[in-house]
N, CA, C and O of each residue as an XYZ file, in Angstrom:
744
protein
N     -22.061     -8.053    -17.460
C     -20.779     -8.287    -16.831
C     -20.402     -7.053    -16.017
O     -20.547     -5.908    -16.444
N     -19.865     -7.387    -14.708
C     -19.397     -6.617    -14.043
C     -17.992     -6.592    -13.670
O     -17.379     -7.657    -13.755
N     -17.297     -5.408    -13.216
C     -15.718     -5.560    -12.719
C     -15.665     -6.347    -11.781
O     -14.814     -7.231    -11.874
N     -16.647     -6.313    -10.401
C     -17.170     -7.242     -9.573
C     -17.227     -8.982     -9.951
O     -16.453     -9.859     -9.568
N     -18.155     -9.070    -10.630
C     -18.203    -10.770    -11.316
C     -16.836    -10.662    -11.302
O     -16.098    -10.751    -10.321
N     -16.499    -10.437    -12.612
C     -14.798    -10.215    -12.847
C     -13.949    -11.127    -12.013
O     -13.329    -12.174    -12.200
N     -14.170    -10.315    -11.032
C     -12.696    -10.639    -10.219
C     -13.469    -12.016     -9.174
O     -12.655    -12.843     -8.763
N     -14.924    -12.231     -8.785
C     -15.545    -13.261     -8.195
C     -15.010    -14.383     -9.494
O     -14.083    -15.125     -9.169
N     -15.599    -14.539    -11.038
C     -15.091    -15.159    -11.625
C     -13.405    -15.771    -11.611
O     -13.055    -16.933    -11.816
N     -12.709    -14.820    -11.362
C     -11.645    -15.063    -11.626
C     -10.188    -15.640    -10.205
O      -9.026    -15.962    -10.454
N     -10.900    -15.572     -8.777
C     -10.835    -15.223     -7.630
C      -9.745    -16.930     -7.731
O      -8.572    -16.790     -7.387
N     -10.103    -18.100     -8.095
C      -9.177    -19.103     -7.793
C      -8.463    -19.400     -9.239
O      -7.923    -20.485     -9.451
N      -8.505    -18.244    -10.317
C      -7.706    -19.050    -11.366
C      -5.902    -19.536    -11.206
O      -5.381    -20.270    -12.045
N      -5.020    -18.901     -9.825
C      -4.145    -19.291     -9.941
C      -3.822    -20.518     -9.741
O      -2.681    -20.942     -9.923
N      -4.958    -21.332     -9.279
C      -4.701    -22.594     -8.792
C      -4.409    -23.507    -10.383
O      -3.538    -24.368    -10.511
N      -5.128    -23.173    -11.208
C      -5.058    -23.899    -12.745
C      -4.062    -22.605    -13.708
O      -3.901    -22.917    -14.888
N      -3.724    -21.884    -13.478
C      -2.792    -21.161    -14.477
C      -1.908    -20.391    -13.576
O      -2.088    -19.771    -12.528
N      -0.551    -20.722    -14.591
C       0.433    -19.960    -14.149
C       1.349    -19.207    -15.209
O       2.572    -19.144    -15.084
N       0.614    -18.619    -16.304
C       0.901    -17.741    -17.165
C       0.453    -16.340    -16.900
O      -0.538    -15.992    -16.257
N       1.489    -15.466    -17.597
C       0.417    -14.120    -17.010
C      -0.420    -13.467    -17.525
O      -0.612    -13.391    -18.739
N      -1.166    -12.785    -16.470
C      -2.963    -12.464    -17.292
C      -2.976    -11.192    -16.667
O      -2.977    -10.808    -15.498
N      -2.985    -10.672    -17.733
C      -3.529     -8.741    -17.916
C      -4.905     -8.317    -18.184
O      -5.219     -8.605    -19.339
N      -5.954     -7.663    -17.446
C      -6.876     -7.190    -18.141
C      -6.517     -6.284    -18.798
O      -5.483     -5.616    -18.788
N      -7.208     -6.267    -19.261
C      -7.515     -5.117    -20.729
C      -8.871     -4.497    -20.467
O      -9.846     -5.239    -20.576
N      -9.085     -3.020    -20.081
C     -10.800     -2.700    -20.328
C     -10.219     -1.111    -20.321
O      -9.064     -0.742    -20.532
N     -11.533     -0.214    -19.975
C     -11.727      0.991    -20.122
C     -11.953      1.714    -19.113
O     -12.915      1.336    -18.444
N     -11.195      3.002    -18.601
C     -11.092      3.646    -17.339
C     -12.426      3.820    -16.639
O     -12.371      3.683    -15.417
N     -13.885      4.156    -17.280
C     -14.556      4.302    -16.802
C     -15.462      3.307    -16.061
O     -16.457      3.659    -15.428
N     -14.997      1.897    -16.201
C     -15.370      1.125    -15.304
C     -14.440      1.317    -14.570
O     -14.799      1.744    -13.472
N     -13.229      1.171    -14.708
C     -12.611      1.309    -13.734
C     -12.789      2.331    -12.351
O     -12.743      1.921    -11.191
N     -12.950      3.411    -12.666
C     -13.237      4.594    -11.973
C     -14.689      4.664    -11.576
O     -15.007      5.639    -10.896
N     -15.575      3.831    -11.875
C     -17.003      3.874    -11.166
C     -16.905      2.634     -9.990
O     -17.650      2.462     -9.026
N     -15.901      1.956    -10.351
C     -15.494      0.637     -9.143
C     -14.474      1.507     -7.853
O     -14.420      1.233     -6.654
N     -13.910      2.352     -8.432
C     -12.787      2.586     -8.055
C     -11.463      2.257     -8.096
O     -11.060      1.108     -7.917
N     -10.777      3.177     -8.317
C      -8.944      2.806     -8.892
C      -8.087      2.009     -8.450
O      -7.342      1.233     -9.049
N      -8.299      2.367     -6.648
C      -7.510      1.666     -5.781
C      -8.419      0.315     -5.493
O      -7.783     -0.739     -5.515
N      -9.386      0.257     -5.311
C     -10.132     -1.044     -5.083
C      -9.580     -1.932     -6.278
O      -9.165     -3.083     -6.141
N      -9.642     -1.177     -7.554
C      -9.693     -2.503     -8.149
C      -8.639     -3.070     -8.463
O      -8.603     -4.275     -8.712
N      -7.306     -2.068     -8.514
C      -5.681     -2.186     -8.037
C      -5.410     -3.468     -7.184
O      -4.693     -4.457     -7.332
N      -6.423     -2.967     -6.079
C      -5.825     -4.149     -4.934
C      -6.964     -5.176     -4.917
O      -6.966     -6.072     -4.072
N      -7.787     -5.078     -5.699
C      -8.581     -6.727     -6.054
C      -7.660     -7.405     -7.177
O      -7.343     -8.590     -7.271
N      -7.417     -6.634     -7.766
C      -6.871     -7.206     -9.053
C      -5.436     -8.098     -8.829
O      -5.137     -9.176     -9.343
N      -4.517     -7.108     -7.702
C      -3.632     -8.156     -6.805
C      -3.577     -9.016     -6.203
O      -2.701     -9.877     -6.282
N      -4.662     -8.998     -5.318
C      -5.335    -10.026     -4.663
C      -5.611    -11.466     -5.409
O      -5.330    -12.633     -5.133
N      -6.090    -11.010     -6.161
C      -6.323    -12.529     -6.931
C      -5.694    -13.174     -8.376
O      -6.135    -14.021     -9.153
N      -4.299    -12.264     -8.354
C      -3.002    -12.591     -8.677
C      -3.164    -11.871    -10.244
O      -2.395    -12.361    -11.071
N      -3.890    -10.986    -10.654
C      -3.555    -10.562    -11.835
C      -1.689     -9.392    -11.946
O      -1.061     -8.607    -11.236
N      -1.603     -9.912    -13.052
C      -0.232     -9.137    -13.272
C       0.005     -8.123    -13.828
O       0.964     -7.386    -13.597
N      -1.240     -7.893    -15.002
C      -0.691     -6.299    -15.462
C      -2.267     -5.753    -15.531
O      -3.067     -6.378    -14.835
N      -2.721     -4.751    -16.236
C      -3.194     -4.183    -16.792
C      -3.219     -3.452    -18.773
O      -2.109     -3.314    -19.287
N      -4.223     -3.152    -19.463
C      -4.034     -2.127    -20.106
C      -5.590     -1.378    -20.268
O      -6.707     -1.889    -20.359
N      -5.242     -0.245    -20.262
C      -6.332      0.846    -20.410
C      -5.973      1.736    -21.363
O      -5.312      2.719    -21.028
N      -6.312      1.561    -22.574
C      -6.109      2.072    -23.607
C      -6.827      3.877    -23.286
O      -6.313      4.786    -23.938
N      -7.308      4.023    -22.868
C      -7.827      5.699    -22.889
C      -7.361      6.221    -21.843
O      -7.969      7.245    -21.529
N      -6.160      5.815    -20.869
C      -5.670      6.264    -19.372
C      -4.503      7.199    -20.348
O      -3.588      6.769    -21.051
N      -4.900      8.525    -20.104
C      -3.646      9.226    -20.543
C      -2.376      9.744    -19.945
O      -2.442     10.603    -19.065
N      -1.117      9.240    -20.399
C       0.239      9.586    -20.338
C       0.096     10.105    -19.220
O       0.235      9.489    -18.163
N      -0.297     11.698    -19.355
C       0.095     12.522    -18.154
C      -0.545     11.839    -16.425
O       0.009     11.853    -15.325
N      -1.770     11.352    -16.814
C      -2.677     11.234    -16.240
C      -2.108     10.061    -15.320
O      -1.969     10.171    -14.102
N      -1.808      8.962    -16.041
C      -0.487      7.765    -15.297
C       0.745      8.507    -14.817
O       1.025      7.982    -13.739
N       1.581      9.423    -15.069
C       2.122      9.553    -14.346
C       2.254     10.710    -13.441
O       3.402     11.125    -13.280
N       1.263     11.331    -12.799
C       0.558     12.123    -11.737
C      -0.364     11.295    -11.001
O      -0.722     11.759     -9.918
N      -0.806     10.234    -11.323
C      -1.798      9.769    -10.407
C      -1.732      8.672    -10.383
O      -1.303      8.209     -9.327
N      -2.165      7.528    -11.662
C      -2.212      6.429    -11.622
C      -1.125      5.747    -11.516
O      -1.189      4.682    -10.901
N       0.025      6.140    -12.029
C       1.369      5.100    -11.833
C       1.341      4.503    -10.614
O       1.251      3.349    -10.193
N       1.441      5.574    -10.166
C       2.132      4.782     -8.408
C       0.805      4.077     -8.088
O       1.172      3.146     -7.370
N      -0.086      4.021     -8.171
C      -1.550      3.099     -7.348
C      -1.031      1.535     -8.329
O      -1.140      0.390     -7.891
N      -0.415      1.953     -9.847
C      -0.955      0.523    -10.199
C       0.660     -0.013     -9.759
O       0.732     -1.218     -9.517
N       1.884      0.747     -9.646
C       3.170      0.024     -8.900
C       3.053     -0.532     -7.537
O       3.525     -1.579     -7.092
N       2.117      0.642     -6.786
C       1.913     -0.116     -5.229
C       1.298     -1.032     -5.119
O       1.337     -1.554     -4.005
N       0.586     -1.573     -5.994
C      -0.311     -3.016     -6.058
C       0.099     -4.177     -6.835
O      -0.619     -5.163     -6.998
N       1.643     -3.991     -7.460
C       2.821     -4.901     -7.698
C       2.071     -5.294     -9.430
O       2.125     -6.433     -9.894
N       1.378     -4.044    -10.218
C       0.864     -4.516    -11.545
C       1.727     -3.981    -12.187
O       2.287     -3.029    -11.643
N       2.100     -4.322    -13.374
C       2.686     -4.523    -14.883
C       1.542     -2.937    -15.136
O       0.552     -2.656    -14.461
N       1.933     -2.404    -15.929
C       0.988     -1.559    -17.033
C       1.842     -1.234    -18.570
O       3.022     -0.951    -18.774
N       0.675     -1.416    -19.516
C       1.014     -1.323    -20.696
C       0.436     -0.528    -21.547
O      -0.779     -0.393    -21.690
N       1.219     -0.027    -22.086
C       0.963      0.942    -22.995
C       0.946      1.070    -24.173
O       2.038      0.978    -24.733
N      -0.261      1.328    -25.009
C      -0.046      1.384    -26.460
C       0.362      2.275    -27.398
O      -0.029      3.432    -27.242
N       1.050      2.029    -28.334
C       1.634      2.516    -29.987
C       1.016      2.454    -31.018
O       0.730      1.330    -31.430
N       0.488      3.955    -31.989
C       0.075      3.228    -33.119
C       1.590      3.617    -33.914
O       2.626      4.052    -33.411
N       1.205      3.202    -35.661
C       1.936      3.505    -36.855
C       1.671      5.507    -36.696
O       2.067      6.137    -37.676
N       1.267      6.047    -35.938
C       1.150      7.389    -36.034
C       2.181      8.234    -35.138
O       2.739      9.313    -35.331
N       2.213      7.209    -33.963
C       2.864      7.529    -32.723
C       4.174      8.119    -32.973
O       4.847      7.328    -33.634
N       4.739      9.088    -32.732
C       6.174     10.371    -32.899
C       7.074      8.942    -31.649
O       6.825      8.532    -30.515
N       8.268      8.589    -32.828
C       9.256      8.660    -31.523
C       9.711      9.297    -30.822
O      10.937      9.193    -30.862
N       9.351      9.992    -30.106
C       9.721     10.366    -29.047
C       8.602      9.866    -28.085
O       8.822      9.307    -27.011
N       7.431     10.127    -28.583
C       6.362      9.883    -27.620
C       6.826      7.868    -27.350
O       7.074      7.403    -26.237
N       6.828      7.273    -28.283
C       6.664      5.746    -27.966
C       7.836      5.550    -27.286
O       7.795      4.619    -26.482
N       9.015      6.235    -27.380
C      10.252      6.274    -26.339
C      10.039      6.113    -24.933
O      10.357      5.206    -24.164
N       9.167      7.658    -24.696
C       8.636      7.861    -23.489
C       7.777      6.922    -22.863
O       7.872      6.634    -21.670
N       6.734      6.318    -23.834
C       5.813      4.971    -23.530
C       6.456      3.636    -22.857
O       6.030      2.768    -22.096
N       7.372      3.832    -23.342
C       8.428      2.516    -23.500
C       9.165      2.536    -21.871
O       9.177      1.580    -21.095
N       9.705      3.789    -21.646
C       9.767      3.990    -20.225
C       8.971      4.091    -19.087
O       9.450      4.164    -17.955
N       7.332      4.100    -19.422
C       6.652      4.335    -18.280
C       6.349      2.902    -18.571
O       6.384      2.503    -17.406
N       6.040      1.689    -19.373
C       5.577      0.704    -19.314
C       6.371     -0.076    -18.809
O       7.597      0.031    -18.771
N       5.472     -1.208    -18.241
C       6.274     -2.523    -17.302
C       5.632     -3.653    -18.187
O       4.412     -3.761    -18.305
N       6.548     -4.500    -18.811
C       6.094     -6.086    -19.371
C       5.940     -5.781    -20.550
O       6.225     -6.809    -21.165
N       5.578     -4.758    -21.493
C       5.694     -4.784    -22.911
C       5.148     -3.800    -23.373
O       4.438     -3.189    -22.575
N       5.220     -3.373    -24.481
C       4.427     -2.012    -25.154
C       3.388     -3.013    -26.274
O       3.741     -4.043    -26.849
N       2.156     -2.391    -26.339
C       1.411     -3.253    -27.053
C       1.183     -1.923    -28.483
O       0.666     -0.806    -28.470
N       1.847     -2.728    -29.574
C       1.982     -1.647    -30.698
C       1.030     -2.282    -31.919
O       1.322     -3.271    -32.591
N       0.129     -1.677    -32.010
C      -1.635     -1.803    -32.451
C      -0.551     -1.796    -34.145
O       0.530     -1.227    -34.304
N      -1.198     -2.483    -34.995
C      -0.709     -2.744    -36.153
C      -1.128     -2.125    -37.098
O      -0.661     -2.316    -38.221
N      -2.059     -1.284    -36.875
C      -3.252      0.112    -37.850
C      -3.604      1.044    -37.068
O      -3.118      1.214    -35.949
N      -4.662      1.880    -37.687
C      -4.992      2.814    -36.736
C      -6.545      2.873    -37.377
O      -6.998      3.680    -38.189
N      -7.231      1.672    -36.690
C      -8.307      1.170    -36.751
C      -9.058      0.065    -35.491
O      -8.515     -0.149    -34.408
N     -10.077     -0.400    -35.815
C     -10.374     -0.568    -34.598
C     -10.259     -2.422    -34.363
O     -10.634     -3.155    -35.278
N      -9.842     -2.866    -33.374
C      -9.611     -4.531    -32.919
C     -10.751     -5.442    -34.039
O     -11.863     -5.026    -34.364
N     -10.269     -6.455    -34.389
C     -11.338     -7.216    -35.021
C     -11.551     -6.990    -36.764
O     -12.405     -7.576    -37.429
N     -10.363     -5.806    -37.398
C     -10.979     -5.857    -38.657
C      -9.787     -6.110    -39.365
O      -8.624     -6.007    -38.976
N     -10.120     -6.367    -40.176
C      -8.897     -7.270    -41.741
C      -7.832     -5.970    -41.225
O      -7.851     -4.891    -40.632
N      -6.944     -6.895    -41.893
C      -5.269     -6.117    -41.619
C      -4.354     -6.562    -42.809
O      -4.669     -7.751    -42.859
N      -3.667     -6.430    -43.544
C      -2.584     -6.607    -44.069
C      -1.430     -6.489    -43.423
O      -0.714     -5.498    -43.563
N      -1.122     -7.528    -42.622
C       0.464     -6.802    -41.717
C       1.630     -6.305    -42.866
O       2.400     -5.369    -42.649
N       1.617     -7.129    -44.164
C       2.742     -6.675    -45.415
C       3.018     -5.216    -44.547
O       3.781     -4.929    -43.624
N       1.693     -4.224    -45.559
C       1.632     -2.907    -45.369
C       1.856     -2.295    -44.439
O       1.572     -1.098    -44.462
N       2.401     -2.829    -43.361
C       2.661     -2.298    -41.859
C       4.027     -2.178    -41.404
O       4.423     -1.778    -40.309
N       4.765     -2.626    -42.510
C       6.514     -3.634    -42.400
C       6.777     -2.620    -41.656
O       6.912     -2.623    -40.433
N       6.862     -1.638    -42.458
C       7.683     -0.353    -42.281
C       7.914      0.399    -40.805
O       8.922      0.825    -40.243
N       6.399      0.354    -40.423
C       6.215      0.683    -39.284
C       7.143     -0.528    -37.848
O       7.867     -0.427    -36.857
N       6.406     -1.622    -38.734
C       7.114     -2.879    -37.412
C       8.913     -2.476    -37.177
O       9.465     -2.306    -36.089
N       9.478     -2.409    -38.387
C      10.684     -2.355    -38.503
C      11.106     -1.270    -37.673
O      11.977     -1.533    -36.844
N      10.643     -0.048    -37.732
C      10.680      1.199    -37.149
C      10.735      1.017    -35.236
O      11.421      1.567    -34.374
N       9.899      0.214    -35.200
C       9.521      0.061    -33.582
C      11.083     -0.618    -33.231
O      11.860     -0.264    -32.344
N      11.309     -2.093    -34.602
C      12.564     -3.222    -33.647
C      13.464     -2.087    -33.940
O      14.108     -2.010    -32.894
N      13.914     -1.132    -34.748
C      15.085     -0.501    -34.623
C      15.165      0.573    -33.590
O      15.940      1.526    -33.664
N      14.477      0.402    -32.805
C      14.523      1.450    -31.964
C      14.983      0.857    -30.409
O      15.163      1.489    -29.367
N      15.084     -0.451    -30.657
C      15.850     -0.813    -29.655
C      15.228     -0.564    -28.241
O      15.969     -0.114    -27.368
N      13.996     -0.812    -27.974
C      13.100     -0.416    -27.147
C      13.475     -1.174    -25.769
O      13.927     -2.293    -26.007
N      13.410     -0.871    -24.418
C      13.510     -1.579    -23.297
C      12.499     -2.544    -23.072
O      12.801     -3.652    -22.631
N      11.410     -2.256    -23.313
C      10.351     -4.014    -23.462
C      10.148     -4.370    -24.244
O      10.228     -3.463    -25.072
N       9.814     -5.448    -24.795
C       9.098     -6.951    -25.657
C       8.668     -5.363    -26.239
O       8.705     -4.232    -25.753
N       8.201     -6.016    -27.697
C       7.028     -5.459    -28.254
C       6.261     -6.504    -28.499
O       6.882     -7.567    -28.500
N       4.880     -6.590    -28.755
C       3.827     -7.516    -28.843
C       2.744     -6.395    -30.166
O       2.492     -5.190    -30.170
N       2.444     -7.275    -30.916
C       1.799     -6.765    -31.806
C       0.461     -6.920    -31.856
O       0.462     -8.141    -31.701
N      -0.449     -6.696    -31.932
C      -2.014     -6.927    -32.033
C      -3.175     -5.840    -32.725
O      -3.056     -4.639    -32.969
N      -3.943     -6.452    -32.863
C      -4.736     -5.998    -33.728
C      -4.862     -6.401    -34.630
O      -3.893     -5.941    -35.234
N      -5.756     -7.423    -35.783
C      -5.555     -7.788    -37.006
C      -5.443     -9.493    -36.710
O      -6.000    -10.399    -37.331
N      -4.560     -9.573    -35.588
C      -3.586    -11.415    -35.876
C      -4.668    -12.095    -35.782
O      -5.418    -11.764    -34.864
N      -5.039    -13.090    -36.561
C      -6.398    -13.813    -36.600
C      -6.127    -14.970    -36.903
O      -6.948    -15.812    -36.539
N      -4.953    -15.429    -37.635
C      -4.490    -16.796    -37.757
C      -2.753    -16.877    -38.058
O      -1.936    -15.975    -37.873
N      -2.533    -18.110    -38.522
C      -1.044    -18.240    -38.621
C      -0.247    -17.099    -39.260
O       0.672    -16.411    -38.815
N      -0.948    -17.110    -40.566
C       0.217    -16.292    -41.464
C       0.234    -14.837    -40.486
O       1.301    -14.432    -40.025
N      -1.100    -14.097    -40.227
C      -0.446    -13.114    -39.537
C       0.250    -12.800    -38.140
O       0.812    -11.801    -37.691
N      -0.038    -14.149    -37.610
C       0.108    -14.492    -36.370
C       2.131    -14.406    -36.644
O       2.646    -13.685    -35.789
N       2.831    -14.824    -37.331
C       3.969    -15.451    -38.176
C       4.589    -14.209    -39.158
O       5.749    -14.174    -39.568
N       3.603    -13.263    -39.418
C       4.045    -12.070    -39.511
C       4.379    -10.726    -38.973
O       5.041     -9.764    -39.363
N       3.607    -11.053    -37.840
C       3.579    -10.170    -36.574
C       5.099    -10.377    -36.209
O       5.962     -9.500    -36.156
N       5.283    -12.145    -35.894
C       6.682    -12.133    -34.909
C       7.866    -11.874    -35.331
O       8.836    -11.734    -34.586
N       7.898    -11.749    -37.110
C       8.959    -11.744    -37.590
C       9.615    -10.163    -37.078
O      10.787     -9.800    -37.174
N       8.663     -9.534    -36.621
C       9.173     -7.864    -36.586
C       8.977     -7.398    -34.839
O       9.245     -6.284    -34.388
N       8.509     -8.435    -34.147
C       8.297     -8.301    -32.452
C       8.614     -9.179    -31.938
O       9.203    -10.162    -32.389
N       8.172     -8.898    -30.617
C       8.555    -10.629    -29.765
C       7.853    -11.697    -29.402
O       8.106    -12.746    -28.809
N       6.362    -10.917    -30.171
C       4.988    -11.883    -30.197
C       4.104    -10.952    -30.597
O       4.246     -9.788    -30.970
N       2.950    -11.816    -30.426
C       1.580    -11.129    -31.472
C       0.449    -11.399    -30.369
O       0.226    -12.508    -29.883
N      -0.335    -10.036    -29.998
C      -2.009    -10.404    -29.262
C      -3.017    -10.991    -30.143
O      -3.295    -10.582    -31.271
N      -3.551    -12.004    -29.522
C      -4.657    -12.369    -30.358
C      -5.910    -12.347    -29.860
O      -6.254    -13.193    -29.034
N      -6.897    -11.212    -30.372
C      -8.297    -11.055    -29.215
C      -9.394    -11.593    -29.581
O      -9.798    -12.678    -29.164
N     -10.137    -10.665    -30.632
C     -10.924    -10.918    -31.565
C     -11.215    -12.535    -31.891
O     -12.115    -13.282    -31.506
N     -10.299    -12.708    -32.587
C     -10.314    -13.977    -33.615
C     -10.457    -15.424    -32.421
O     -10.796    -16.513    -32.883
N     -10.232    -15.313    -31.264
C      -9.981    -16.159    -30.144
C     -11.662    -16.091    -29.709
O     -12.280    -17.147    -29.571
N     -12.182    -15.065    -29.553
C     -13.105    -14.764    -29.359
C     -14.479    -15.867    -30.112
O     -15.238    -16.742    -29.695
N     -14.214    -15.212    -31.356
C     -14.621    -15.552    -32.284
C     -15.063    -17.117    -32.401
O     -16.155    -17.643    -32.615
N     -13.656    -17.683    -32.151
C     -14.035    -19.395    -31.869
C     -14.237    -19.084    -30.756
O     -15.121    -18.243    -30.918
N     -14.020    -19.158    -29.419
C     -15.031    -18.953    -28.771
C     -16.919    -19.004    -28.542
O     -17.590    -19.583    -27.688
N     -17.324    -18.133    -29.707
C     -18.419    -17.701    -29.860
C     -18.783    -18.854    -30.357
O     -20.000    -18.745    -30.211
N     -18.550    -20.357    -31.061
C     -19.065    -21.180    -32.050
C     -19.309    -21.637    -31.525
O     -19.975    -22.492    -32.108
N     -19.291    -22.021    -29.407
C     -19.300    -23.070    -28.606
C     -18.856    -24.271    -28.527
O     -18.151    -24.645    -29.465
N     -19.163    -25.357    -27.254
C     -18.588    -26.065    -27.364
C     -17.333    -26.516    -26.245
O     -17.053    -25.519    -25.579
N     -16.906    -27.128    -26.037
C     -15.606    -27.599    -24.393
C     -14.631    -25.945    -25.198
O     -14.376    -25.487    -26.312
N     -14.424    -25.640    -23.885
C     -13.379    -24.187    -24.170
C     -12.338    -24.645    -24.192
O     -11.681    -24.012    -25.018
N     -11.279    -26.060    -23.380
C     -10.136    -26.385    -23.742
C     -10.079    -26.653    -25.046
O      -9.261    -26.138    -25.809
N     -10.932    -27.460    -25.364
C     -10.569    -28.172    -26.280
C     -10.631    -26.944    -27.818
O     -10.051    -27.187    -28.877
N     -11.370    -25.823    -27.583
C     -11.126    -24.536    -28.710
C      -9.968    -24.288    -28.378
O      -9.130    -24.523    -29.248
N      -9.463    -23.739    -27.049
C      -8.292    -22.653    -26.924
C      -7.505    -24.166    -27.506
O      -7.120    -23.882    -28.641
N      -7.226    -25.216    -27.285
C      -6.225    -26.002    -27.869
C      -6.227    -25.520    -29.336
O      -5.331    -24.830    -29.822
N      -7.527    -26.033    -30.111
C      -6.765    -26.082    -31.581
C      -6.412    -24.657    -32.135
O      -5.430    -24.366    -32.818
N      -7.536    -23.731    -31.648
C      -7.189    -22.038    -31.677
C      -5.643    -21.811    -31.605
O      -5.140    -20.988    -32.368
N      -4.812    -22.559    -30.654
C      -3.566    -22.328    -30.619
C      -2.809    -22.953    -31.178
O      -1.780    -22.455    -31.635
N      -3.078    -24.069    -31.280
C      -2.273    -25.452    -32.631
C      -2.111    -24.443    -33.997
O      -1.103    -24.140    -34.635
N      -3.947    -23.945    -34.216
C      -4.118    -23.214    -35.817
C      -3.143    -22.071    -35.934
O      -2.690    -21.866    -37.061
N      -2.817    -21.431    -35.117
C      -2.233    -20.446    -34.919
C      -1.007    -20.325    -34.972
O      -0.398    -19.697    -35.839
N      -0.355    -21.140    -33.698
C       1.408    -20.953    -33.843
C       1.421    -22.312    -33.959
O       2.529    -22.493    -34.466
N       0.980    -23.265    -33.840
C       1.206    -24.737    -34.570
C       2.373    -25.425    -32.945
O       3.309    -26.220    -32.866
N       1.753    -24.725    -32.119
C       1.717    -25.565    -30.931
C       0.724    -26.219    -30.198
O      -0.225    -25.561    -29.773
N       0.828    -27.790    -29.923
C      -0.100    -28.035    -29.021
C      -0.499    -27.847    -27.726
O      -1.559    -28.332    -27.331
């Protein structure tokens, strides 16, 4: 897979979706494609945000901010349970569309107990943050999917989507029940 395919893959999805779609990847593709190229491909063919989990703070706002504002993208920024309020304050102000606040401090795809996390979730809603929070990491089905929202304004689901995914088979007809199983919408 390439950033290239990518965006060839993805070049007429607005014609069938009109929800919004963020990549998610890692600076160093990014930066072997180039920043601004892929800024303004990524506009071009109607993506809305971004997240780059290893793009650092300072680093977005000396350089990257303004390339990914002049190309009309969302960027998001992540929180762990470690993160100093002050720092997720500051996060909270450079991000556009939501802060994505990782539910451990471990890696996408492995068991989670959200219980054990309350504390932390609670910590984020009392802080009265200027965007959504969205929770992820861990959500793999209802109950945590349902525990996530009780403390945000929704839950990412990557992994586990994936996952069915991987079993094959018509992809509507997974992402349907994937999402029925989940939040118990059709």
């Amino acid at each position: 897979m390439t950033i290239a395919r990518l965006f060839e893959q993805l070049k007429d999805f607005r014609t069938e979706i009109s929800l919004p779609v963020i990549l998610m990847g890692y600076m160093n593709p990014v930066l072997q494609y180039g920043f601004e190229k892929f800024c303004a491909d990524a506009e071009a063919i109607g993506v809305d945000g971004l997240i780059l989990p290893d793009l650092p703070m300072y680093e977005f706002e000396t350089e990257y901010g303004q390339i990914i504002r002049k190309h009309n993208l969302k960027f998001i920024f992540l929180v762990t349970p470690e993160t100093t309020e002050e720092r997720i304050k500051k996060l909270d102000r450079l991000s556009s569309g939501f802060l994505y606040a990782v539910s451990s401090s471990s890696t996408t795809g492995n068991e989670k107990d959200m219980n054990v996390q309350a504390g932390y979730f609670k910590r984020l809603r009392d802080m009265k943050l200027a965007n959504p929070v969205l929770i992820g990491f861990g959500i793999k089905d209802k109950a945590s999917f349902s525990a996530a929202c009780e403390y945000a304004n929704g839950a990412i689901i990557g992994s586990a989507y994936i996952k069915a995914l991987g079993k094959g088979g018509d992809i509507s007809s997974i992402t349907k029940d994937f999402i029925h199983g989940v939040i118990g919408a059709k």
